[in-house]
KELUM-856655 format. One record per residue (C-alpha): residue in three letters; x negated, y, z negated. Coordinates in steps of 0.001 Angstrom, whole numbers, padded with zeros to 6 digits, always signed. Layout:
N
ALAXYZ...
This chain:
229
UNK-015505-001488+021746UNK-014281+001482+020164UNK-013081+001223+016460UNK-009200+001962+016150UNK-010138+003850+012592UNK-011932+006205+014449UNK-010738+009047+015766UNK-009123+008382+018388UNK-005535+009475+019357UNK-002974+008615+021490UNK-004945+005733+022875UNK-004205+002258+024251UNK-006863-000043+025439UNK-005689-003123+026488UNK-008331-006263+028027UNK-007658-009539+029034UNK-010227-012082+031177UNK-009122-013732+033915UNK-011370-017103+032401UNK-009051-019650+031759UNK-011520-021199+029283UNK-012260-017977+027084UNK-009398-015795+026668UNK-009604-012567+025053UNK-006792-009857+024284UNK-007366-006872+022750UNK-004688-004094+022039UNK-005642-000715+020606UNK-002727+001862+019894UNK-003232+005136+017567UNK-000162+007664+017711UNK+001068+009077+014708UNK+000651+007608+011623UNK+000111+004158+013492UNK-003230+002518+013925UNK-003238-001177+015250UNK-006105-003661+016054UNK-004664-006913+017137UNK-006930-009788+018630UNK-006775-013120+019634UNK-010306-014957+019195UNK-012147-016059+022331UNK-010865-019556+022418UNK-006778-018088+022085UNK-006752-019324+018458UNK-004533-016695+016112UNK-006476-014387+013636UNK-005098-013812+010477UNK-002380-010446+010706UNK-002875-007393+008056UNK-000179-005137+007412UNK-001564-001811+004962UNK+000602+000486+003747UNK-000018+003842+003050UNK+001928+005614+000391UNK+000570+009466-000161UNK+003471+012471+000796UNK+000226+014614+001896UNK-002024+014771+004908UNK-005251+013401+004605UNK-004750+011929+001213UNK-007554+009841-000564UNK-005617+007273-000591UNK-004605+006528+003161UNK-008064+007396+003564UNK-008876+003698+001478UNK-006653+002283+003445UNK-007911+003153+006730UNK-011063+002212+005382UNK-010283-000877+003950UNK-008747-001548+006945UNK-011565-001252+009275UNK-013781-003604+007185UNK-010893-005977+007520UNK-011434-005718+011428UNK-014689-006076+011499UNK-014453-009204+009378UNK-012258-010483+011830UNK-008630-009713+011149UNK-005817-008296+013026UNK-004587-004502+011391UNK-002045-002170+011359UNK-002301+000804+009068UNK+001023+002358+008101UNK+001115+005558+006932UNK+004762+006400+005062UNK+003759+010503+004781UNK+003556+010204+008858UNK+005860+007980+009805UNK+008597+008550+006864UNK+011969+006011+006159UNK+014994+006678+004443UNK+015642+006025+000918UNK+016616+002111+000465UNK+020039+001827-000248UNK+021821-002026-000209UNK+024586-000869+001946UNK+022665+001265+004415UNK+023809+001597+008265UNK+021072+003263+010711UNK+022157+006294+012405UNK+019400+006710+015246UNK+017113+008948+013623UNK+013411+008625+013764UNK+013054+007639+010314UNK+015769+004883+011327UNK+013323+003508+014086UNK+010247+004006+011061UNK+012207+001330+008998UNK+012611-000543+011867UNK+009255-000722+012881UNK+007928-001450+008949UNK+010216-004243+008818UNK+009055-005849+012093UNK+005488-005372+010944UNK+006302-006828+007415UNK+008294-010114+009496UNK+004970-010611+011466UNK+002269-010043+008812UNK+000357-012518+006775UNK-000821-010492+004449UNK-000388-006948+002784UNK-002209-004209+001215UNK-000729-001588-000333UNK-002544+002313-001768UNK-001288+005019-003379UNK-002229+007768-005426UNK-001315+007706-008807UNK+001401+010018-009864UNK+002221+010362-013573UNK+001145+006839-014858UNK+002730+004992-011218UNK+002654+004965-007918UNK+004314+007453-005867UNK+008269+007338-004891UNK+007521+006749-001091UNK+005534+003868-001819UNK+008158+002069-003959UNK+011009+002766-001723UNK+008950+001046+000822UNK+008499-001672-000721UNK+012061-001675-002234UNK+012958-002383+001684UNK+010822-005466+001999UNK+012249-008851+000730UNK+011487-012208+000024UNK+012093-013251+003979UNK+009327-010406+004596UNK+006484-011149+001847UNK+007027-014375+000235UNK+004098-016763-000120UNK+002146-013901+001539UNK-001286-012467+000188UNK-000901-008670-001463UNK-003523-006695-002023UNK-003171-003582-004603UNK-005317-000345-004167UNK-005213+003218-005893UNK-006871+006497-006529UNK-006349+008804-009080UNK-007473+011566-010743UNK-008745+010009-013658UNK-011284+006998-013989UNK-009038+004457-013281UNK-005620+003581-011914UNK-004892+000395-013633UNK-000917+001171-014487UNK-000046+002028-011023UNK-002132-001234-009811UNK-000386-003094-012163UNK+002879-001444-010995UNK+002249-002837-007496UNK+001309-006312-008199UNK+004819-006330-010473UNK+007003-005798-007392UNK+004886-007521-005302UNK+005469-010933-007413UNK+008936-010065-007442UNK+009528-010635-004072UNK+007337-013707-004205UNK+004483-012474-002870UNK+000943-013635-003901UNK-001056-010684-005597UNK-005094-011036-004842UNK-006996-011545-007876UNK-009627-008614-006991UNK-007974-004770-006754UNK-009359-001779-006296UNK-008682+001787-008035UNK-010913+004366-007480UNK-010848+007190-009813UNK-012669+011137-009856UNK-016081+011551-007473UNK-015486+007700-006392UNK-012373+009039-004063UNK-014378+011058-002005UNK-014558+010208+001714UNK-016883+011549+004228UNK-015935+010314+008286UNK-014036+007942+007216UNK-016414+006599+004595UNK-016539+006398+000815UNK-019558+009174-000370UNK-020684+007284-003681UNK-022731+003903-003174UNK-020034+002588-005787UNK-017398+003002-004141UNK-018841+001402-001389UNK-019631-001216-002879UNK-016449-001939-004256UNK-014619-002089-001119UNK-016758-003952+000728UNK-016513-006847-001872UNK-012565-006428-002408UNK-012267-006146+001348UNK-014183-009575+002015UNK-012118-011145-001125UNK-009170-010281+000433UNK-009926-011408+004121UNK-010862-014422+002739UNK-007681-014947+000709UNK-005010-014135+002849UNK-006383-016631+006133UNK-006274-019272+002843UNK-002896-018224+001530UNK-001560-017675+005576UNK-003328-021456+006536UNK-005246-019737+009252UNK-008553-021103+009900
């Protein structure tokens, strides 16, 4: 089966068996700035549902580029994704009082928010702007609220220009806890040569590295924190 984090686009394969003893679903959509893998296992039970946000205001930033990554070792451990990006598939500025109006950034929000009411766990990545993350990824998450990611596992991830990304990371996992979500213990930031990507895939054996272990942490954690098995 063809990877959703490839490059496919404008794609839906959908497959179901008629067995009533083994039943598999599989959905693949990729349109713009929307990449979903969502599976039941073979026996119908429910696999634990990923929600990663994207937060760059460029094309083919480093940072979605984690995410997408990050995302398809999540799959392949086993998880159901969705890969967000907020450059592609913008929503208004959060305001308390705010009434939709039909645009597509309107229907954005309310696809974010029906993703966020669904997931089990998040992820969030951004590129580090002046010490933070960037505006579109806090007005994001300025939409979400407790009924959307409490008691849910949150995972933080950064690039940046420098070597590290620590005060936007640490940025992250402050709003995530404030809106009682559960921040995962293990982050990543990756920082200067370690941001480069090559098909989809980190160039330096570090970085590598790194993901692969946060991205196993992570799955791990958020079936635990979720109660899926």
């Amino acid at each position: 089966m063809t990877s959703v984090f490839g490059n496919m686009k404008n794609a839906t394969f959908i497959s179901k068996s008629s067995s009533r003893s083994i039943r598999l679903y599989c959905t693949i959509t990729c349109e713009r700035g929307r990449m979903r893998y969502n599976r039941r296992s073979e026996k119908g039970g429910r696999l634990v549902n990923i929600v990663l946000i994207a937060g760059s205001n460029r094309p083919d930033a480093t940072s979605a580029k984690l995410a997408a990554c990050v995302g398809k070792r999540l799959q392949g451990l086993g998880a159901s994704v969705e890969l967000f990006e907020l450059y592609r598939r913008p929503i208004p500025f959060y305001e308390p009082d705010y009434i939709p109006g039909g645009t597509a950034a309107d229907a954005n929000l309310a696809e974010l928010l029906r993703l966020a009411e669904g997931a089990d766990a998040f992820g969030f990545s951004t590129p580090e702007y002046h010490g933070g993350p960037t505006g579109l990824m806090k007005n994001a998450i300025d939409w979400l609220e407790k009924r959307h990611v409490s008691g849910k596992a949150a995972l933080a991830m950064a690039t940046a220009g420098g070597a590290v990304a620590v005060s936007t990371l640490q940025q992250l996992q402050t709003a995530v806890r404030y809106v009682h979500g559960i921040n995962c213990p293990e982050w990543i930031s990756l920082g200067g040569q370690l941001r480069a990507f090559a098909d989809g895939e980190p160039t330096h054996p570090d970085a590598a590295k790194r993901i692969d272990h946060v991205a196993r942490y992570f799955y791990d954690f958020a079936k635990k924190q979720a109660g899926v098995q």
